[in-house]
C-alpha positions as CSV (number, residue, x, y, z in Angstrom):
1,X,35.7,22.7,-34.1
2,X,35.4,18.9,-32.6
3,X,34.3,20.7,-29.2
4,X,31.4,22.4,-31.3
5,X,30.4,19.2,-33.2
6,X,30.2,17.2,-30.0
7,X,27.9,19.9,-28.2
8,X,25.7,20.0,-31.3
9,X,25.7,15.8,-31.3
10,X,24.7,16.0,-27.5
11,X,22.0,18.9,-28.2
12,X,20.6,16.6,-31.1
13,X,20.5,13.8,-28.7
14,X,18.8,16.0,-26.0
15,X,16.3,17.1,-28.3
16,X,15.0,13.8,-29.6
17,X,15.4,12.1,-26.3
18,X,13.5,14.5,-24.9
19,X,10.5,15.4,-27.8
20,X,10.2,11.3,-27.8
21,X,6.5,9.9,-27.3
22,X,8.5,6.7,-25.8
23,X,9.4,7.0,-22.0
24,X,13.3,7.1,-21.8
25,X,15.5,6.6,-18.6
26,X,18.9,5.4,-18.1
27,X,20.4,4.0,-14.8
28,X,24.1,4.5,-14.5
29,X,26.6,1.5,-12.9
30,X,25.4,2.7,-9.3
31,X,21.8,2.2,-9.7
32,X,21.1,5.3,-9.7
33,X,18.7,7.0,-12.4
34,X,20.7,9.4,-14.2
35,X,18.3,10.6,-17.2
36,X,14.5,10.8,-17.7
37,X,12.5,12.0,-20.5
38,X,9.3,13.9,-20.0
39,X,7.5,10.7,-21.4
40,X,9.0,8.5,-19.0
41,X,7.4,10.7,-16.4
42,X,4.1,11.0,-17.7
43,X,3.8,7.6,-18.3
44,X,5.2,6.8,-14.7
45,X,2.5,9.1,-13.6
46,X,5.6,9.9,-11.7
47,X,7.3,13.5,-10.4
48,X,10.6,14.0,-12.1
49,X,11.7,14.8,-8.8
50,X,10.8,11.5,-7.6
51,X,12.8,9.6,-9.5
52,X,15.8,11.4,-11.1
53,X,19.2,11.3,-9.1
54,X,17.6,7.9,-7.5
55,X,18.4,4.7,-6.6
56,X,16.2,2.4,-9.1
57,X,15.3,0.2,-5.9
58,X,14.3,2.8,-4.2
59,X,12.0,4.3,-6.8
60,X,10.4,1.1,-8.2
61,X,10.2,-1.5,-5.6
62,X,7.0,0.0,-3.8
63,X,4.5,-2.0,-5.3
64,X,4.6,-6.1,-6.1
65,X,2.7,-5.5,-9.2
66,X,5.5,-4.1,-11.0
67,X,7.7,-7.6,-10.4
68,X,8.0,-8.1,-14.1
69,X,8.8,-4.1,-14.7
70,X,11.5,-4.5,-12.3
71,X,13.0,-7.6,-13.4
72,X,13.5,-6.7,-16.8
73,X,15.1,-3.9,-15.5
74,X,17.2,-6.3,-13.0
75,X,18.0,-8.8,-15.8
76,X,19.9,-5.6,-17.7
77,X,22.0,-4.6,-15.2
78,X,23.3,-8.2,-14.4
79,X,23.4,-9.5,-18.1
80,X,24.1,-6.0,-19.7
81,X,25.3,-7.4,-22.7
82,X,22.1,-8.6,-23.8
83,X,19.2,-6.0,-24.8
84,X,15.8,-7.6,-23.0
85,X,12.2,-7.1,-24.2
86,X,9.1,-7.6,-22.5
87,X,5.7,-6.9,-22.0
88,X,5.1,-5.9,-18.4
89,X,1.9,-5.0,-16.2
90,X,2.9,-1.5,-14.2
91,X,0.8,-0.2,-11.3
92,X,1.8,3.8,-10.6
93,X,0.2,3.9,-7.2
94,X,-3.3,4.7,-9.2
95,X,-3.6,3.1,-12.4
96,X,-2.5,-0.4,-13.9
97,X,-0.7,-0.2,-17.3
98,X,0.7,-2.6,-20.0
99,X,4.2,-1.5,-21.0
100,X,6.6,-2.8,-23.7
101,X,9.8,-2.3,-22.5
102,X,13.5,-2.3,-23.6
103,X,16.6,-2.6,-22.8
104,X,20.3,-2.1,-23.8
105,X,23.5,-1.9,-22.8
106,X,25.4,1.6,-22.6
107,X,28.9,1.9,-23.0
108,X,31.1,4.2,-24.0
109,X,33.6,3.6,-26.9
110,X,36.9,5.5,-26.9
111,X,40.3,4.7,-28.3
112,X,39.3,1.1,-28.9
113,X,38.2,0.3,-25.4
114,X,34.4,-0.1,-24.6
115,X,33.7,1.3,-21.2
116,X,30.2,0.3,-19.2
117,X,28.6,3.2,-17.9
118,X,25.2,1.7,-17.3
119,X,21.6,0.7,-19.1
120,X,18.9,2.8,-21.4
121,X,15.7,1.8,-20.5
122,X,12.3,2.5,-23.5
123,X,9.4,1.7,-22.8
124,X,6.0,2.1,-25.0
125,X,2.6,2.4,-22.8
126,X,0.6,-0.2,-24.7
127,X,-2.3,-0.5,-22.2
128,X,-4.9,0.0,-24.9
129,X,-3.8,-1.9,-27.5
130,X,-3.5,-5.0,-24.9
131,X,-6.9,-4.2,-23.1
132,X,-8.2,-4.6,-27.1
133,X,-6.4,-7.8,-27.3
134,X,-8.2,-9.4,-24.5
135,X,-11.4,-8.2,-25.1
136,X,-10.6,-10.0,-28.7
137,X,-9.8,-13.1,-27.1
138,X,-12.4,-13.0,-24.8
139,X,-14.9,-12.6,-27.6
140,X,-13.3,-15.4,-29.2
141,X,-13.7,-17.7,-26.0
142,X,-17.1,-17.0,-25.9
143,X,-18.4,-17.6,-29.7
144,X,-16.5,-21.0,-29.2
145,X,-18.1,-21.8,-25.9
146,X,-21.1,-20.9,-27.7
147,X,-20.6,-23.3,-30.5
148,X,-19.7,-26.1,-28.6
């Protein structure tokens, strides 16, 4: 009966991790990405193949533009009990992209010892709603400019 509840807790988890519109991926105490959601990969404009079962470094390190993506990412694994959240710019190779990302500390709880087993990384695409931000504030630049 407890075997049966914990497959149908983990099949729940699957199933929302994975129907998600939010990009999802975790990176276990070796570095190494260990989940990613089909969101995460879409957003990445990245091949699930390229990433899963890899060293973050080696995945994410490719391009200087994504300094701020990685060091979000960085600042989790070395100060894992904190959860971080930032706005970063990420370039996929093609494209340039605002994300909001987050992330938290994953441990494992079990007869009242907490365990580390790594860091859950989400992370929104808000390119849009940021491109609309500037164009605001440039807008508002220029009618001041214009009154002055």
């Amino acid at each position: 009966m407890l075997y049966e509840r914990i497959l149908d807790s983990a099949l729940i988890y699957e199933h929302i991790v994975e129907s998600m519109h939010d990009g999802v991926f975790t990176i276990d105490k070796t570095g190494t990405i260990s989940t990613i959601n089909p969101s995460a990969v879409n957003i990445l404009e990245i091949k699930k193949d390229d990433i899963l079962n890899k060293k973050f470094s080696e995945v994410f390190f490719q391009y200087p533009q994504n300094d701020d993506f990685n060091q979000v990412i960085l600042d989790a694994i070395y100060k894992s009990s904190m959860s971080h959240h930032k706005l970063c710019h990420y370039y996929t190779g093609k494209t340039s992209k605002y994300l909001f990302v987050t992330t938290s500390f994953l441990k494992i709880n079990h007869e009242k010892e907490s365990r580390a087993i790594g860091i859950n990384v989400v992370f929104s695409d808000i390119t849009e709603l940021q491109e609309l931000r500037d164009a605001a504030l440039a807008m508002k630049i220029k009618h001041l400019n214009v009154r002055a």
